[in-house]
N, C-alpha and C positions, 0 to 999 in steps of 0.2 A: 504493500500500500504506500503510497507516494505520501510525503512529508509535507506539507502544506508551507510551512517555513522554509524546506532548501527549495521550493517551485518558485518559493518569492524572491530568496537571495538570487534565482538564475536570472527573475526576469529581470531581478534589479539590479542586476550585473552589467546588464545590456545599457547601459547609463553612461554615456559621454558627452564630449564637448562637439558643440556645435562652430560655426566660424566665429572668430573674435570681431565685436561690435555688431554682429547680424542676429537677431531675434528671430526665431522661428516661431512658427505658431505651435499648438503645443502636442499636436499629435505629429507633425510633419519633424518634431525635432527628434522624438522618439524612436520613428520611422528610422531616420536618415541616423542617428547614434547609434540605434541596433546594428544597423549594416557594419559601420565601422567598428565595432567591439567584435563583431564575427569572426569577420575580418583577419581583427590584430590576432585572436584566439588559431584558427585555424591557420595562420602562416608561423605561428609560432611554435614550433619543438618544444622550447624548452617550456612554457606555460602550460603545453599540452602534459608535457614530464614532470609537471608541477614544482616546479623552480620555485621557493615562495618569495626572492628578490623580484622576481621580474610580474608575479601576480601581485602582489602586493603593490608595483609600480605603477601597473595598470590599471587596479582598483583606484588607487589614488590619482591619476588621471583620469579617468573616465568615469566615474560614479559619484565622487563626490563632490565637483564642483555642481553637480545637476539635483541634489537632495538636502532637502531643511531639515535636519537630525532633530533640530531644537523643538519644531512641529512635531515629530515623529514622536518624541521623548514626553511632549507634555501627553500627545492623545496616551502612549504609554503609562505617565501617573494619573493619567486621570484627575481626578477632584485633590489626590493628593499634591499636585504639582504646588496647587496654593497654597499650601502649607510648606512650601521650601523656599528658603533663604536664595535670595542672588547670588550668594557662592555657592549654595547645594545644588542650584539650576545647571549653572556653571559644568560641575564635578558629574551630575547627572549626565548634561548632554554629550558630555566627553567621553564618557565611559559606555554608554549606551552607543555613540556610533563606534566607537571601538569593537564591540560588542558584534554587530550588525555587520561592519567591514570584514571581521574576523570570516562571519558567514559566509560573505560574498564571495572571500576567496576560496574558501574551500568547495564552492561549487564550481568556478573555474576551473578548476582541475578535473572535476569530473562532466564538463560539458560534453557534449557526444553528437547529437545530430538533430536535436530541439528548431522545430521550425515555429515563427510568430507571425499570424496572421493577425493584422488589424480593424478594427471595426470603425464606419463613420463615425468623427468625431460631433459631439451635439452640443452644441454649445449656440449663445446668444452675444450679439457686440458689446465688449464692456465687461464680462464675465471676467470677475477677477480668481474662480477657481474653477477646472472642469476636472472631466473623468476621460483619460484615454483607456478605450476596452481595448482587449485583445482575446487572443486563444494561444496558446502554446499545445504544439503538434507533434509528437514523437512516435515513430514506428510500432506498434505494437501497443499502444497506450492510448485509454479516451483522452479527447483533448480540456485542457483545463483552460477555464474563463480566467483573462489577468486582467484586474482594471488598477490602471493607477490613476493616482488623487493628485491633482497638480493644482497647482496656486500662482498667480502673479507675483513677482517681487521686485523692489527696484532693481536688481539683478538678473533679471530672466524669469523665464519659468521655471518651477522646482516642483521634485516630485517629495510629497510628505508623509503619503501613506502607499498602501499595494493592497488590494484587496484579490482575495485567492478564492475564486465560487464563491465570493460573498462575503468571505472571512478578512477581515481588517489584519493586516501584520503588525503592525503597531500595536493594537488592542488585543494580542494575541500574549504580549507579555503581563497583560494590567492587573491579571487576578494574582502571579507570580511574584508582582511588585506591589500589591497592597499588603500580600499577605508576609512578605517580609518586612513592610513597615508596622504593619500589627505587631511584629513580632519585637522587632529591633530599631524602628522608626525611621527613616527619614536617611538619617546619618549608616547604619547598619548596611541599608539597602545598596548604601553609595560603596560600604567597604565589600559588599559579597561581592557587586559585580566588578570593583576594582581587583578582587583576588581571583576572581573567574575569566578577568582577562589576561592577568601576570601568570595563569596558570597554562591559557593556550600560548601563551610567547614561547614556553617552553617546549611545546613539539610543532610540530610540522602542520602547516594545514589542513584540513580537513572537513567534509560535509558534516562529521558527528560533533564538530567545535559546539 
């Protein structure tokens, strides 16, 4: 049975830079980014060999200039976000796209031959958030709905959430992260996931991170 979270690090892997000072519109940027992460993926040896210098490279080019962690991290605490200090937001957002990027790479390595079909984008003029849908297509496998969450920013467009058949990525961590601030508050939460991500620095990347 397929993982709902590494379906969403793949699609959200596909996440690059568009031309510099050219705004696309925001399914047309996703389009034209998926091509080029392919791309880089399939000419690449060593990525394919799982290098984690050269994925790790790539993620941080390609994904992350295109994603608001900070969006991603509050839909993640939910209600509790307001209860945290502008340094625990801080330490929060930091750690959680650590977190997140760790994912991403580790599905890199295991890419294989995932095709993404897009859907008309629906949106109105002025619309400062839409929904890019898609399907992801694999040999032998039903195809799975990906819609991502994208938002205006003085920046470009940016993608803040991934929804998977319906299931939010971001809000797939929140009952994880309530329930360690029940536990150990706020502060606790910030040290588990700072010790869960010092703890994948130590091996090699992977889909099970």
């Amino acid at each position: 049975m397929r993982n709902p979270l590494k379906t969403a690090a793949l699609v959200l892997a596909l996440t690059t830079s568009a031309s510099h000072g050219e705004e696309l519109a925001p399914d047309a940027l996703v389009k034209t980014i998926s091509l080029d992460v392919l791309a880089a993926i399939q000419k690449d040896k060593d990525i394919q060999g799982g290098n984690p210098k050269k994925i790790a490279s790539l993620v941080e080019a390609k994904i992350l200039p295109h994603f608001d962690f900070a969006h991603t991290t509050r839909i993640a605490m939910g209600a509790n976000w307001r209860r945290a200090s502008p340094e625990q937001r801080e330490q929060l957002v930091r750690e959680f796209r650590t977190l997140l990027v760790r994912t991403y790479s580790g599905v890199l390595v295991n890419y294989r031959d995932q095709v993404i079909e897009f859907k008309p984008l629906r949106t109105q003029p002025g619309d400062a958030q839409v929904t890019v849908r898609s399907e992801v297509r694999q040999s032998g496998a039903q195809a799975i709905s990906i819609d991502y969450e994208m938002e205006r920013t003085p920046s470009g467009w940016k993608v803040y959430d991934v929804k998977i058949s319906g299931a939010s990525l971001a809000a797939t961590y929140r009952d994880t992260f309530a329930e360690e601030i029940r536990n150990r508050g706020i502060g606790g939460l910030i040290d588990a996931l700072s010790n869960r991500n010092r703890q994948n620095d130590a091996r090699p990347a992977s889909v099970n991170t």
